[in-house]
C-alpha positions, -999 to 999 in steps of 0.1 A, spaced: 464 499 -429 437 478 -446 437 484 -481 414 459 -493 387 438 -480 378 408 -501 349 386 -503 363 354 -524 351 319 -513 387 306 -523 402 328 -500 435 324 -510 444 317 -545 468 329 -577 445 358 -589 445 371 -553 485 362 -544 500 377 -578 475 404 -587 460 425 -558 489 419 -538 509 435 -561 488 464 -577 480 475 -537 518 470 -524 502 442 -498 528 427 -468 502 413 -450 475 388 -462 447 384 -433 424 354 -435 395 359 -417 377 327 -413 363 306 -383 369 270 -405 402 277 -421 415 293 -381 405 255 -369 423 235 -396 458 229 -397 452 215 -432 434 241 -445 459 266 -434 487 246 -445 470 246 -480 468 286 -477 502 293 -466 515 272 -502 490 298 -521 507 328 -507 537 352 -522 569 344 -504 576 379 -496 537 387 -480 529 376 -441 498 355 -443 475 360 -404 451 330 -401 422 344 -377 389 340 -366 369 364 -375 365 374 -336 403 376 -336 404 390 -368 387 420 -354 411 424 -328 439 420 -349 426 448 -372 421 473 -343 452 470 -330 472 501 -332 501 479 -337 494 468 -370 489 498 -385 526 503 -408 514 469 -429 496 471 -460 469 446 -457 446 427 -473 413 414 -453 399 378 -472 368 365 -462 346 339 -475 307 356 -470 290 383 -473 280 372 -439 313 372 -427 324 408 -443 293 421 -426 305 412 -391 340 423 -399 328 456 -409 305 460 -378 338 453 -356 363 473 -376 353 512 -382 383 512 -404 362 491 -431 347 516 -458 347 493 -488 341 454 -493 356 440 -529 333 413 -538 356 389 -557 343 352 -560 313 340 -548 304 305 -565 268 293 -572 249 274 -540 213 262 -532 193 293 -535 218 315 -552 216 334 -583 242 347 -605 239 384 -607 280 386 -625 303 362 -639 316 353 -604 294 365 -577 260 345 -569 242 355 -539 210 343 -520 180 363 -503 202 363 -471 232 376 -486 213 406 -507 198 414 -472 230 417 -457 245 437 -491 211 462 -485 219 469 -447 258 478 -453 248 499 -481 224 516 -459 256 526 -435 272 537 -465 300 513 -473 309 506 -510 307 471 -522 321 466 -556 332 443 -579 364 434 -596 380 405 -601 412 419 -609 423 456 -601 426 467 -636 384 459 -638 360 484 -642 344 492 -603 306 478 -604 283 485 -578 267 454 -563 239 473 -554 230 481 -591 232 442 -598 207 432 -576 
């Protein structure tokens, strides 16, 4: 069961490993990125940032996909990291599952403007934020559970 999908270019990292993993009772830690899938490094690297006691899946996002529709992984508590909104969007067009996207940590790039602390976004990626809002998905932001829920859609 996917209890949280996260958008947090640092994918995995100490505020994600020690405080959502917790608060939501995750097992399973699901990267979902084309880059990190490729890279023994970069998945080395992830696998250090991880609780001991939580699974960590490196996937594409293709695979991701099928990993998250497959009725065999439904008895794990998981939590779905991506590094777009880009990403997030095509995850959520392949798994029905998907009704809410976290937006955690998005950090500043050419174009981007900060619209919270943590999260800057371009024209593409408010584009993207307008069409899953359209098909009804929440997409909030919290860094840390015990946040206050904002709507990115108010923000922008």
């Amino acid at each position: 069961m996917i209890k949280l999908v996260r958008i947090d270019d640092r994918l995995v990292h100490g505020q994600v490993a020690f405080t959502w993993v917790s608060a939501l009772g995750i097992d399973c830690l699901i990267v979902a990125n084309d880059k990190v899938a490729e890279d023994d490094f970069l998945k080395m690297t992830m696998g250090l940032a991880k609780p001991a006691n939580v699974k960590l899946v490196i996937l594409t996002i293709q695979n991701a996909i099928a990993w998250l529709t497959d009725p065999r992984g439904k008895n794990l508590k998981v939590l779905v990291l991506v590094n777009s909104v880009n990403d997030a969007s095509y995850l959520s067009n392949g798994v029905s599952e998907i009704k809410s996207i976290n937006f955690g940590g998005i950090r500043i790039k050419e174009g981007a403007k900060l619209i919270s602390k943590a999260i800057a976004l371009n024209e593409d990626d408010i584009a993207i934020i307008r069409q899953l809002a359209e098909k009804g998905l929440e997409l909030e932001i919290r860094q840390v559970p015990s946040d206050k829920k904002q709507m990115i859609q108010n923000l922008i």
